[in-house]
N, C-alpha and C positions, 0 to 999 in steps of 0.2 A: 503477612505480618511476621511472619518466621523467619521468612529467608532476610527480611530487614534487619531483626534484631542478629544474626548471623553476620549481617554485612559489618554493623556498625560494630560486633565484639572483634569485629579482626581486622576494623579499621587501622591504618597507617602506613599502606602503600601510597607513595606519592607519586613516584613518577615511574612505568615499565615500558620498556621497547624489546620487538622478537623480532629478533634477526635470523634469517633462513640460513643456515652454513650446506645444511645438505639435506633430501627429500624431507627427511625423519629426524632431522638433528634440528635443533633452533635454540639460539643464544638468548637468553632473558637476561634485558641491563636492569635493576630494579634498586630503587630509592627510596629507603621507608623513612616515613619523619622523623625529625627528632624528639617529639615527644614519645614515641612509640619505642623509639630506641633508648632512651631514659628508663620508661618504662621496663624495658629488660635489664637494662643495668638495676636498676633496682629489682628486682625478681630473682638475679642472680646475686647479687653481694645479699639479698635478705637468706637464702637457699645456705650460702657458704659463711657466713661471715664469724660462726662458732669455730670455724674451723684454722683459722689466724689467730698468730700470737702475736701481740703489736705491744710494748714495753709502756706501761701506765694505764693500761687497759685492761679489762676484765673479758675473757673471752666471749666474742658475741656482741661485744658495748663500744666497739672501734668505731668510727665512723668509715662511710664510705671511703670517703676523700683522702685519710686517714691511708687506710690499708692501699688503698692507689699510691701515693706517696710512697710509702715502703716498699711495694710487690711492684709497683709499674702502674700507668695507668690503663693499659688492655688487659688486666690482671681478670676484669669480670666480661670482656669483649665474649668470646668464648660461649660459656655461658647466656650472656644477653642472646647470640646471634640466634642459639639451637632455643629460644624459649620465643622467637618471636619471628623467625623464618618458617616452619610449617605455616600458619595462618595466610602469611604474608605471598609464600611460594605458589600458596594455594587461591589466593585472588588471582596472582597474576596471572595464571593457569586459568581462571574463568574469563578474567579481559580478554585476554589473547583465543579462545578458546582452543588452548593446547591440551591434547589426552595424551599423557604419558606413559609410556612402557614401562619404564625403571627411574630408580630413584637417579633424581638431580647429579650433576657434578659441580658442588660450590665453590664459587674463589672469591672471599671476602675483598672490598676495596676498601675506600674510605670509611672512617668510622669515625663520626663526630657528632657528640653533645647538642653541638649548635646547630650541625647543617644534616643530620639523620645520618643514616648505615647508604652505604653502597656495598651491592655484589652482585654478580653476573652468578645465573644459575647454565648451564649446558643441560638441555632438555631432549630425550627421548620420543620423539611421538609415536601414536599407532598409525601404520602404512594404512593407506589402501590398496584392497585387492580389486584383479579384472576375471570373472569365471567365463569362459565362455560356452554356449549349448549342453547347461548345465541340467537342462529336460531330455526324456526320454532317456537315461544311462539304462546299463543292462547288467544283473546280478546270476550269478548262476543255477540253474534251473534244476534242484537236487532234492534229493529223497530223504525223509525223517525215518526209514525202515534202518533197524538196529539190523546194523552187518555183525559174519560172526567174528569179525578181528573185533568189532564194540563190546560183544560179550565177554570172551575173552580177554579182553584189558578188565573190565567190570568183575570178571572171574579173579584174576591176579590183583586186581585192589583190594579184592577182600580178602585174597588170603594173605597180603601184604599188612592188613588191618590185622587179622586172626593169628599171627605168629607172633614168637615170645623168643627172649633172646636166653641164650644157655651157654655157659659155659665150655669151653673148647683150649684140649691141650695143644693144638697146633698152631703155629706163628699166626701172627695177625693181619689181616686182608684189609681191603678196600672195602669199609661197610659193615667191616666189625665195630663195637665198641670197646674201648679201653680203659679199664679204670685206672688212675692213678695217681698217683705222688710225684708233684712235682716244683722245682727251684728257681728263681733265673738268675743269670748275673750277667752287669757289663763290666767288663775290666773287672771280672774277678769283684765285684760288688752286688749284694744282691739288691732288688732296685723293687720302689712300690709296685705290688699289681702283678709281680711277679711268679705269684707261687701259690699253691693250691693242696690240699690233699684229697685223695679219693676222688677226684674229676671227675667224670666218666665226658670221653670224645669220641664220637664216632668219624673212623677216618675216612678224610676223604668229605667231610662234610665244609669244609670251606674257613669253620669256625675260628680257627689260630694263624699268626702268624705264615704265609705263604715258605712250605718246605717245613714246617713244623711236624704235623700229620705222617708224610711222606717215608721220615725216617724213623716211625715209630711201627710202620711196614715188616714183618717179617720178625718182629720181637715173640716175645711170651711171657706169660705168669711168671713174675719173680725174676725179671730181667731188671738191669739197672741200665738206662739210655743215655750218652750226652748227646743232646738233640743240640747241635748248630745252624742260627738263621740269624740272618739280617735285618732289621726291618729297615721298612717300606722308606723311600727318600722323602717322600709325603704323607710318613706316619701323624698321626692328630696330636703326640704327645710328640714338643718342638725336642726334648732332651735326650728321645730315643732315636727321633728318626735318623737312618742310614747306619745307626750303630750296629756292631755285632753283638750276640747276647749267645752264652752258654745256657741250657736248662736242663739239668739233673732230672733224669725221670726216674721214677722207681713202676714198674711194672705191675698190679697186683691185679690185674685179671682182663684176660680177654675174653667176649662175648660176641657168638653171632647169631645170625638170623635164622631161627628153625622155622618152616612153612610148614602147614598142614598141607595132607593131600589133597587133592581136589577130588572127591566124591561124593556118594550120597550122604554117609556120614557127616562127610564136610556141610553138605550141603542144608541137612538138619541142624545143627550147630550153628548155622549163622543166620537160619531163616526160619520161616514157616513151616518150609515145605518139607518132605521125607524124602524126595529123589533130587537130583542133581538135574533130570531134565526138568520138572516141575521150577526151578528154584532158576536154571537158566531162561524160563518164558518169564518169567516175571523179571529181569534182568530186561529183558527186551523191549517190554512194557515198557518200564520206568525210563529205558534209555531212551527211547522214541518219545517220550512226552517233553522231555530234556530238550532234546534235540527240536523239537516243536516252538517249545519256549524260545529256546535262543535263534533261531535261523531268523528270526527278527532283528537282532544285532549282528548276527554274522552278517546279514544282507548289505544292512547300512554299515559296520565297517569297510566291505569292499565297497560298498557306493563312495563312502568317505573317498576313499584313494582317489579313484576316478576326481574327485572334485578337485582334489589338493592337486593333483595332476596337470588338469585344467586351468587351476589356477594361476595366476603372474599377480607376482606382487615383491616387491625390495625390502623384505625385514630386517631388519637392524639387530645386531649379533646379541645387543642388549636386550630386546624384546626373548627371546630364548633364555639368557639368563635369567632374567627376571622370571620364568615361568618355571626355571629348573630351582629358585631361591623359592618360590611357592611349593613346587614340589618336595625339596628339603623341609616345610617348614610343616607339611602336612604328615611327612614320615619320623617327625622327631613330637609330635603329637601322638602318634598312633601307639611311639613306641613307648611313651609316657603314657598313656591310656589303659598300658598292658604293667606297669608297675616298673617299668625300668628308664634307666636314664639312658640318654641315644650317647653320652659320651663313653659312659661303660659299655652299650653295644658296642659300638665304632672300636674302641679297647680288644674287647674281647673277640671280636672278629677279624680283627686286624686289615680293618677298612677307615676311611676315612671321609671329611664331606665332599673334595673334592672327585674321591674314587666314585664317589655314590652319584654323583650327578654326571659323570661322566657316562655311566653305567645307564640314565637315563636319558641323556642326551637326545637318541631319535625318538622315543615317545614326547620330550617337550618339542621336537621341531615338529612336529603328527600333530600336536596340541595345537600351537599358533599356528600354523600353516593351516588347520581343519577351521580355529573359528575366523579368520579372516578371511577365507571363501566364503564361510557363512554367512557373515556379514553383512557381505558385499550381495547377496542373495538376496537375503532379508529388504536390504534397501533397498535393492533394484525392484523387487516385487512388491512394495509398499507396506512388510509386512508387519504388524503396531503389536506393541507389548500394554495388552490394558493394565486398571488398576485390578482388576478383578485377576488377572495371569499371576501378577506380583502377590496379591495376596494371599493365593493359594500357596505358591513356591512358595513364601513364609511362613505359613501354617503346616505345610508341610516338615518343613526343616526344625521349626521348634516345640510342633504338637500344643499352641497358641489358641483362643479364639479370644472373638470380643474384642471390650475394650483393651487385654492384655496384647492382642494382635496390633490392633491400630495403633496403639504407643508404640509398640518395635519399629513398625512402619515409620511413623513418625521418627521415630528417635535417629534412623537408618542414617550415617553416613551417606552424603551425598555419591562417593567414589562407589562405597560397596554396591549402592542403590544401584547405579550406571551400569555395576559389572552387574550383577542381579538379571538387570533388565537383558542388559547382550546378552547371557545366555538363552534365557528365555526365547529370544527374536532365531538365536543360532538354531535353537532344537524345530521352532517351526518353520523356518529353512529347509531342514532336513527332513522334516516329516513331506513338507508338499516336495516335495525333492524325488523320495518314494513312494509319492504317489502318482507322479509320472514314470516311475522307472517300471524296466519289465522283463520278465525272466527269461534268460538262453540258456539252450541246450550245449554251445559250443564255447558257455567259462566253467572253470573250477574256482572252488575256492581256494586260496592261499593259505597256508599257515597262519599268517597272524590273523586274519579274518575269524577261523575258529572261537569259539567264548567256549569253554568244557564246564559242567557241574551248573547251578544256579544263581544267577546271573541278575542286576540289577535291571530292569524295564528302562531304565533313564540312558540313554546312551552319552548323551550330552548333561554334565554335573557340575559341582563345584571344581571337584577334581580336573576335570578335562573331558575328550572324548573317548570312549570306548573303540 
């Protein structure tokens, strides 16, 4: 009875045809009635219609027909299209039964009163992948015993933790921090956002401007600096990018990094224990159980490779995008989460969204390339997502029971529902995946294979994969 009353609220698709252009690409011609398209126009000139001045009229009290007369009659086109194309886009997307990567590419056609909307959507879809002798892989057959290079990184963390920064009459290093005063100007104007006092930057941390840091190298307490830099031709703010910028520094203290020694002293001071070797077996410990933890993801990140390896599949440049526009969307959350806006980060770090997604580029192709192996796993080994999987993965995520659970369920977007469920199918892929694989003496693991510190259990998430 649901999915009816659904049907009928976004009734007014008349006629859709998909035309194949390429694997992954497909044209949708689609013709929504003209009541439905009435209906927008009305939805739109109710939305704007305070916001016309029409001469005998009272703001708001124009008639439709009225303000078309005046402005044009696609004045509310516009409007109508974006208030009754989601619904509409979204049938046709179930007729057809196309799953899309990325958002549509729209080009409005006809648009008549009489004879309803035309417009051709260009559709995305998701590939399919081929894995092939995705059984039996082999992960490297390695030791959870804490080596002593583990200790010793574990030793310099802590005393990386236990140092304090102090004052220092000698020029400024790589690593120092700098307090300071400072100005900007372009063309000799000083310009929003520009200017600070008392900063404290540690250089060399990435934070400013590219070449900012750089030449504040070799100053001291009570120097006065003109730092000259560029920014970036894809700076965020359209007014500054490519321009040159003077910035006044005024110098009022350089600070660096004091370490404790490492002894027994030390070794009392940051632990339990009274000696240094007492306080390094307990280092050992903890690191081995670390390394315990994780060589469960370390395994199945290298197994992952192998897979995406294996795999053959044509993904469309869009599907990457799309997953790099997710991952923008979860790091400008997170950085909201922490009290800040992501356009002052992006500002003050003298980065941008472009830089940032670039910067993430191979983890999203790692991303789509790992769950479309999966995928394809999943369905080749028959392997079903219950309700009871889903319910969990929602309880989990919103700390829900009951009847409060079942309504989320219910309430669930049918799209999010879909991705929900793939993942779900993807991780038990993965698990029966490692449970056919089997450890060699003759791999290592890679670099990125590594997971360091503690480590989510979920290897496969909203986020992506591990």
């Amino acid at each position: 009875m649901a999915k009816s009353a659904k049907n009928e609220k976004i009734s007014g698709l008349l006629t859709s045809e998909a035309e194949v252009l390429e694997n992954t690409k497909v044209k949708l011609t689609i013709t929504v009635t003209p009541e439905r398209f009435r209906e927008g126009l009305q939805f739109a000139y109710n939305r704007s219609k305070q916001y016309f001045n029409i001469p005998g009229f009272r703001k708001g009290k124009a008639p439709r027909k009225v303000i078309e007369q005046a402005y044009g009659k696609d004045v509310f086109h516009d409007d109508a299209l974006n208030h009754i194309l989601p619904d509409i886009y979204e049938e046709a997307l179930d007729k057809h039964e196309l799953d899309p990567v990325y958002r549509p590419d729209i080009q409005p056609g006809e648009l008549s009163e009489k004879d309803g909307a035309n417009f051709i959507a260009i559709v995305f879809t998701r590939p399919t992948a081929e894995v092939s002798d995705y059984f039996g892989l082999t992960y490297p057959n390695t030791s959870t015993d804490a080596t002593e290079e583990d200790i010793e990184k574990a030793l310099k963390a802590e005393q990386e933790k236990n140092s304090r920064m102090v004052s220092v009459s000698r020029p400024a290093e790589l690593g120092d921090n700098v307090t300071m005063n400072y100005k900007g100007y372009i063309e000799d104007e000083p310009f929003e956002g520009g200017s600070a006092d008392e900063h404290d930057l540690k250089l060399g941390s990435g934070q400013f401007i590219p070449g900012f840091e750089d030449q504040l190298v070799g100053c001291s307490a009570g120097d006065d600096v003109s730092v000259k830099v560029t920014f970036p031709e894809d700076y965020h703010h359209a007014d500054y990018a490519g321009k040159a910028a003077i910035f006044e520094v005024e110098v009022l203290d350089v600070k660096a990094n004091e370490l404790p020694e490492i002894n027994d002293e030390f070794a009392e001071d940051v632990s339990e224990f009274d000696t240094l070797e007492e306080f390094r077996a307990d280092l050992a410990t903890h690191i081995k159980e670390s390394k315990e933890k994780n060589l469960d993801n370390n395994k199945r990140n290298h197994i992952m490779k192998k897979l995406i390896a294996l795999s053959k599949a044509e993904v469309p440049e869009e599907m990457y995008l799309g997953r790099l526009d997710d991952m923008f969307r979860d790091f400008s959350y997170n950085i909201n989460m922490r009290g800040m806006d992501v356009e002052n980060y992006m500002r003050f770090t003298g980065t941008s969204e472009p830089m940032l997604k670039a910067s993430w580029r191979k983890q999203a192709e790692r991303d789509v390339d790992a769950w479309l192996a999966l995928e394809y796993i999943a369905k080749k080994e028959e392997l079903v997502c219950t309700d009871e999987d889903l319910e969990k993965r929602v309880k989990d995520a919103t700390q829900k029971e009951g009847d409060e659970l079942a309504k989320i369920i219910e309430d669930m977007h049918p799209a999010r529902r879909k991705e929900m469920e793939r993942n779900i199918l993807c991780e038990k892929a993965l698990d029966l995946i490692m449970e056919k694989a089997t450890a060699s003496d003759d791999e290592e693991f890679e670099e990125d294979d590594l997971l360091e510190g503690d480590e989510d259990d979920d290897d496969i998430n909203e986020g992506g994969i591990l």
